[in-house]
N, C-alpha and C positions, 0 to 999 in steps of 0.2 A: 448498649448505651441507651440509655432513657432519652427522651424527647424533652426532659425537665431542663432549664435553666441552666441548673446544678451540675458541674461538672463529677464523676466518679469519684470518691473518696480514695487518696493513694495514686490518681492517674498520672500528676502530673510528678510526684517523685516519680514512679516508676519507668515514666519517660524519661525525664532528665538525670536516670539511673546510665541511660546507653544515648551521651552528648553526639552531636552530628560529629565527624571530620574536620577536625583545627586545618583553616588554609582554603577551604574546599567549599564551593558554592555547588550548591549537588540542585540540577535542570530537571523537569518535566517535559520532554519530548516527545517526536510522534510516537516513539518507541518505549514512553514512560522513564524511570529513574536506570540509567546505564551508566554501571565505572565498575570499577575493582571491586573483587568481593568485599575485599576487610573493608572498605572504607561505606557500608549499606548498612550495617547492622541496625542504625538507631532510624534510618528508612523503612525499610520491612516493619518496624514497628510501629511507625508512626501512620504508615499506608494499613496498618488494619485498626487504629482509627480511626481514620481518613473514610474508609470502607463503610464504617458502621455510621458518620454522619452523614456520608454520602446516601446509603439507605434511608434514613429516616428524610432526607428529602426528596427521596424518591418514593414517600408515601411504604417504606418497608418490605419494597421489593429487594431481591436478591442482587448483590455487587460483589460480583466477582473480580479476583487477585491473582495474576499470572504471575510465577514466579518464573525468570527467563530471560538468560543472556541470549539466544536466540541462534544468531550466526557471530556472536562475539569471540572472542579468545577464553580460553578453557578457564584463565584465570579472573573473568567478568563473570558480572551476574546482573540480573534488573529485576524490577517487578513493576508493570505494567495494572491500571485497574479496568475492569470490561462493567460497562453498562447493564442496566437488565435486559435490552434487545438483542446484548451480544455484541453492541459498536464499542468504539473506543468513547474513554472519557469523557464526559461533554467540555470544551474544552474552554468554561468560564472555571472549568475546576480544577483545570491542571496546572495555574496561577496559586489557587489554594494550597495542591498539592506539594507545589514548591518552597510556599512560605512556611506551609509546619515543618517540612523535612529540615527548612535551614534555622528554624528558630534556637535558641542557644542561651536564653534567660530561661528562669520561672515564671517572671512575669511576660514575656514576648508572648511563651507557649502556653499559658493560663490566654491570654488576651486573644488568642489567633481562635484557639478552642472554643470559647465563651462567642464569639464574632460567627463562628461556622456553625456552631449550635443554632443561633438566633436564624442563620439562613435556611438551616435543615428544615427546624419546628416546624415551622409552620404547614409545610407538606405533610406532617404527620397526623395521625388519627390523632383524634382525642380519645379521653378518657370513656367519652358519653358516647362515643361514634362505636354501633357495631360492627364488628369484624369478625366474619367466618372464621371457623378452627382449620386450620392449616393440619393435613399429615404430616409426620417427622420426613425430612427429607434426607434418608440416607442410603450410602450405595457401597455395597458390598464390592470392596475393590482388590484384588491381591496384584501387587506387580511383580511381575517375574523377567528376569535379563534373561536372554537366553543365547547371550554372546560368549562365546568359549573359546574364541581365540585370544590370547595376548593382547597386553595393547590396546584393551577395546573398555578404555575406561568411557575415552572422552567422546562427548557425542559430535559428531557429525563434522570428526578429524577430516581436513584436507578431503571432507567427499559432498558436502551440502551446499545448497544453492549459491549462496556468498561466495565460495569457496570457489563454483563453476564458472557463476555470472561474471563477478569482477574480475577473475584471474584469467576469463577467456580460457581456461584447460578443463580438461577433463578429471571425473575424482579417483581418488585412489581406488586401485580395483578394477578398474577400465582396460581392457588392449584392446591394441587396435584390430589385430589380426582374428583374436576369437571374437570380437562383438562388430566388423564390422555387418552395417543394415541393420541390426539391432536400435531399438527407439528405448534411452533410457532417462530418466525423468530425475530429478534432485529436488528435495525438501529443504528447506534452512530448519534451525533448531526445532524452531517452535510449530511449524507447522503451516504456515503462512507468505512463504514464497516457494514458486514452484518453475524451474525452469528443466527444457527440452535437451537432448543431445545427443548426437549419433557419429559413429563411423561410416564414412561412404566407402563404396568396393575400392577407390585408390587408398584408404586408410588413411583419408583427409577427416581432422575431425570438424564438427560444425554445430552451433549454438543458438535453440530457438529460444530464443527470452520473452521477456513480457509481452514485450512491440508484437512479436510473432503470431502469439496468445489472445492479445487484445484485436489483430486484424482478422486473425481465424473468426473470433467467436461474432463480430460485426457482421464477416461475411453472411454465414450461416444464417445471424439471426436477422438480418435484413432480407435475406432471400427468402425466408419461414414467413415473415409480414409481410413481402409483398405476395406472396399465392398462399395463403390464409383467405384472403379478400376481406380481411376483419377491418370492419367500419372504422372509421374515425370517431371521436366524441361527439356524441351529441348529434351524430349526424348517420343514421343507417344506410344511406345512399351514399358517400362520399367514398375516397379513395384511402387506401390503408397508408400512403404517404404522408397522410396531413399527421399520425404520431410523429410527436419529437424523440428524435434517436440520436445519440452523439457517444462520440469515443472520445475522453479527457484523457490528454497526454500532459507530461512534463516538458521542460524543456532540455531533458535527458533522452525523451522519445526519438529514436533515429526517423532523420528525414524522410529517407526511402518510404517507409510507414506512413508518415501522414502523406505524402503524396498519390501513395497508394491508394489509401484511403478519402481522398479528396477528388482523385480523378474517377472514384467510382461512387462520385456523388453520396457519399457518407458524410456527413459533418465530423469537424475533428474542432473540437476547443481544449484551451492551454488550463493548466494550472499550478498554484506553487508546485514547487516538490516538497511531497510529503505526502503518506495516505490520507489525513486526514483533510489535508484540501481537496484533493481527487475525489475523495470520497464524496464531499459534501456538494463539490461540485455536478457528478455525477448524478445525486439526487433530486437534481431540476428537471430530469426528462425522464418522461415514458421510460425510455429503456437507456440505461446509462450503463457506458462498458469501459472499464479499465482496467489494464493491468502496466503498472511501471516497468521499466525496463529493468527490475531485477527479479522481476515475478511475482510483485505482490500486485493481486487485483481481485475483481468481480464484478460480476453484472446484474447492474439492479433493475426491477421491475417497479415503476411505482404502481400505487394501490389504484387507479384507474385503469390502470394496462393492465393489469393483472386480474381484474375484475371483468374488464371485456374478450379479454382470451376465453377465459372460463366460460364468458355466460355465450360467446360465439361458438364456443366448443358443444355446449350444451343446444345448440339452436339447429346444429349440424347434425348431433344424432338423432335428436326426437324430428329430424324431419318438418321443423318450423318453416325455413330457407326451403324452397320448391324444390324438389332436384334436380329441375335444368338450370339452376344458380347453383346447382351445386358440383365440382368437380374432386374427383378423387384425392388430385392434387391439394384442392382447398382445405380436404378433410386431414392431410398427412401432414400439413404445415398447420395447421394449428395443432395439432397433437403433438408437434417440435414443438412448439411454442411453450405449449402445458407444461410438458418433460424436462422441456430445458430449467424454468423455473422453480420447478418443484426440484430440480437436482440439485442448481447453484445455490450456495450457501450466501446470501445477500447482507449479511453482517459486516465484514470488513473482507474478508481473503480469508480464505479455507481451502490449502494446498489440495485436499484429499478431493475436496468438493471437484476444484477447477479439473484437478488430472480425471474426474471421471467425465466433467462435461468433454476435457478437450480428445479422451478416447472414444467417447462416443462419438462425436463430430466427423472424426478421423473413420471412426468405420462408418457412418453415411455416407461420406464422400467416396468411400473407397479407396482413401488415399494412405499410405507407407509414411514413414516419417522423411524419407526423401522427398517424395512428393509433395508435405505441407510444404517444404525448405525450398523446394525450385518454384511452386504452386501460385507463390504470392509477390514474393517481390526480392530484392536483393539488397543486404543490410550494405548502407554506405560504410567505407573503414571510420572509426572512429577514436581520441586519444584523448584521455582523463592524465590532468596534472591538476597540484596542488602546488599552492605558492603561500609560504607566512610570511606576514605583513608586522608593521607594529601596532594598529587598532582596524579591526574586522570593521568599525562602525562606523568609517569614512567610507564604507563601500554600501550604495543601496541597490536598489532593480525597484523594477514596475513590478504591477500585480503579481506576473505568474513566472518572474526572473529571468525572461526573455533578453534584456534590455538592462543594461545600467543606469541608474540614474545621477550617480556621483560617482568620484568625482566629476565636477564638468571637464567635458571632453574624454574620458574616456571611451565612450560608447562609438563617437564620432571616429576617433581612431581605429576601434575593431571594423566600423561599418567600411573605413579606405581599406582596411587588412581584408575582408569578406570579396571588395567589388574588387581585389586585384588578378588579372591575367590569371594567373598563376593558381589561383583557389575557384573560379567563377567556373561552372553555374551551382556549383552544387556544396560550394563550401559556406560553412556554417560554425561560429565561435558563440559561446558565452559565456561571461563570468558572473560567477555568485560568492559574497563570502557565508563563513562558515555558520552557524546558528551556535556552534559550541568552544570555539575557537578560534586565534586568531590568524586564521586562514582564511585566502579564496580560491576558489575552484574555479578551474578552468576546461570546457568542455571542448573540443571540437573535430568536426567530420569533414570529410573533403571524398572525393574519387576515387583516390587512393590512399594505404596507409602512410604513406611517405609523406603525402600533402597533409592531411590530418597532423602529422606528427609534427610538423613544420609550422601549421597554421596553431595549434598549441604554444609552440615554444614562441612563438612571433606574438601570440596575445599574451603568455608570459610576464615578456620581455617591459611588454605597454602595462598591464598591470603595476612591477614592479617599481617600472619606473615614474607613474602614477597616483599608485595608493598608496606607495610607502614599504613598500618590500622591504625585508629583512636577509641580512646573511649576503651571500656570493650572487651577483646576479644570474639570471640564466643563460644559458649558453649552449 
């Protein structure tokens, strides 16, 4: 697509050749465009528009098109768009993304086009502006299945992360008896959640998820920065504690976790749920570590911390640092440091990246996948319900959906349900509605699964009877 004014001659029939879905308001989420296959067709097409204006405001760099129902049902599909760094969409454009996809006139999607042209332009070369010759970028690729059992159309049947995390089971393929001690890991579709799991010698099974992931890798890389002795900024005398370090959790994150992680002096902040608020969140500090409680994460390095590892690294071999400031110790925690960052994939989640940080970890420590499991801390029980309402948008929450804000008195009610006998000290509820439907979610953990299970249906109950529940109340 040209940077010209002028829309393509032919584009706008050939679009409204393949109309959106009669009925059907089709969202841009953290996950991009997700529903039924049949009902995407005139999507897919309209996302590699999308693509090529998106480029030209990105000065002509490369935008990339996931096509990918991920962990959905065999009969979903999405497509998702990736930035040129490899992050997700920026996300003043997934508003855009939404408006072409539902457009439904000539003149809507002539209007919306001509609107997103004038925002692209301008990032683009001109005419007069030289620009280096580019090689063709092509990649010799053949795919080959190499699956020859029965059966094995669908990908990541009843055995991938989704399938692990949320269902709390083990995947197809699993016994107890030949794998118990055994450390087996699960990918979702696409490649981008990755969670833990093992049989113990009783042939109990057990489930390390994100929480598990994200406290592992804190450990590690805070123990690496404190016997590094790597300066603070701007100051070569000072203590390696003054980097900012923080692990951004949801308010899905189980307790146990941040307390863990609190009582050993790590920082722990909230944020929505969604990768892309983690994510951005994250990006505020030196070293930013998440991973959600269904395995999607990573840990970022910003470009100052990442630049004083190196050039501390570089100070320790040529022998700058005296050698009696120098201990062996100081010399093997920065070259963790180095390692870990050159390994982690810092884009958004990269399942293959995280399982090799989290195998290497595992063998420094010298730890078995029991040992991560007993090592750290003990997952509170916890119990997920949902409840339809008749409008999701009488329900709101604070920033990071901790806390309801409407109705009034909701919140006040969960907080008497929290401080009762019966759930204290360690129980903990909260409700969110849905971002795609007219649902709220209701989260909650307690001691035991009994109390969890109970302190659910007891916030349930105050939802329903509050927001406007739908159907049979609970019981």
């Amino acid at each position: 697509m040209s940077s010209s004014q002028e829309l393509p001659p032919g584009l706008i029939a050939e679009l409204m050749a393949v109309p959106p879905p009669n009925g059907k308001k089709l969202a841009y989420g953290t996950a991009g465009f997700r529903d039924t296959a049949t009902l995407l067709d005139s999507t897919f097409q309209r996302m590699g528009v999308l693509a090529a204006l998106r480029s030209i405001a990105c000065g002509g760099q490369v935008i990339g098109l996931m096509v990918t129902a991920s962990h959905n049902a065999v009969e979903d599909n999405g497509v998702k768009m990736i930035d040129p760094a490899g992050s997700m969409l920026a996300i003043e454009w997934e508003g855009h993304a939404a408006t072409l996809a539902n457009a439904r006139t000539e003149e809507e999607l002539k209007a919306i086009l001509i609107a997103l042209l004038a925002i692209a332009a301008p990032a683009f070369p001109s005419p007069s502006t030289p620009t280096p010759p580019r090689p063709p970028a092509r990649l010799n690729v053949t795919l080959v299945n190499t699956a020859e059992e029965e059966n094995t159309l669908y990908l990541n049947d009843k055995c991938g992360a989704e399938f692990v995390q949320k269902g709390q089971q083990p995947p197809k393929g699993m016994e107890d008896e030949r794998d118990k001690g055994r450390r087996w890991a699960s990918f979702d579709g696409d490649a981008d959640r990755l969670v833990y799991h093992f049989y113990d010698q009783e042939g109990k099974w057990h489930l390390l998820d994100g929480d598990k992931m994200a406290v592992l890798a804190a450990d590690f890389l805070m123990d690496a920065l404190k016997e590094s002795g790597l300066p603070p900024p701007g100051d070569e005398g000072g203590q390696a504690g003054d980097w900012k370090v923080a692990v951004v959790q949801t308010a899905y994150a189980n307790g146990a976790s941040t307390r863990y992680l609190r009582d050993k002096g790590i920082p722990v902040v909230f944020a929505k749920t969604g990768v892309k608020y983690v994510h951005h969140e994250a990006e505020k500090y030196d070293i930013g570590i998440y991973f959600e409680a269904n395995g999607h994460g990573t840990v970022i390095f910003g470009e100052t911390m990442a630049k004083a590892i190196l050039s501390h690294k570089e100070k320790l071999e040529k022998g700058v640092v005296s050698e009696s400031e120098v201990s062996k110790k100081e010399k093997i925690a920065t070259t963790r440091l180095v390692c870990a960052q050159q390994l982690i994939n810092q884009a958004v989640g990269d399942a293959m990246s995280d399982l090799l940080f989290v195998e290497a970890v595992l063998r420094l420590k010298g730890w078995d996948i029991a040992d991560w499991h007993k090592g750290l801390y003990t997952d509170l029980p916890s119990k997920q319900l949902k409840l339809q309402v008749q409008d999701r948008t009488v329900m709101s929450c604070n920033k990071d959906e901790t806390r309801a804000m409407t109705p009034g008195g909701l919140q006040e009610a969960l907080d008497v349900l929290m401080a009762s006998s019966a759930v204290a000290p360690h129980g903990r509820v909260f409700v969110r509605p849905s971002g795609t439907e007219d649902v709220v979610r209701v989260y909650a953990e307690a001691a035991t699964p009994e109390i969890a299970a109970q302190l659910a249906l007891d916030a349930s109950k105050i939802v329903y009877d509050m927001a406007g529940g739908v159907g049979v109340r609970p019981a």
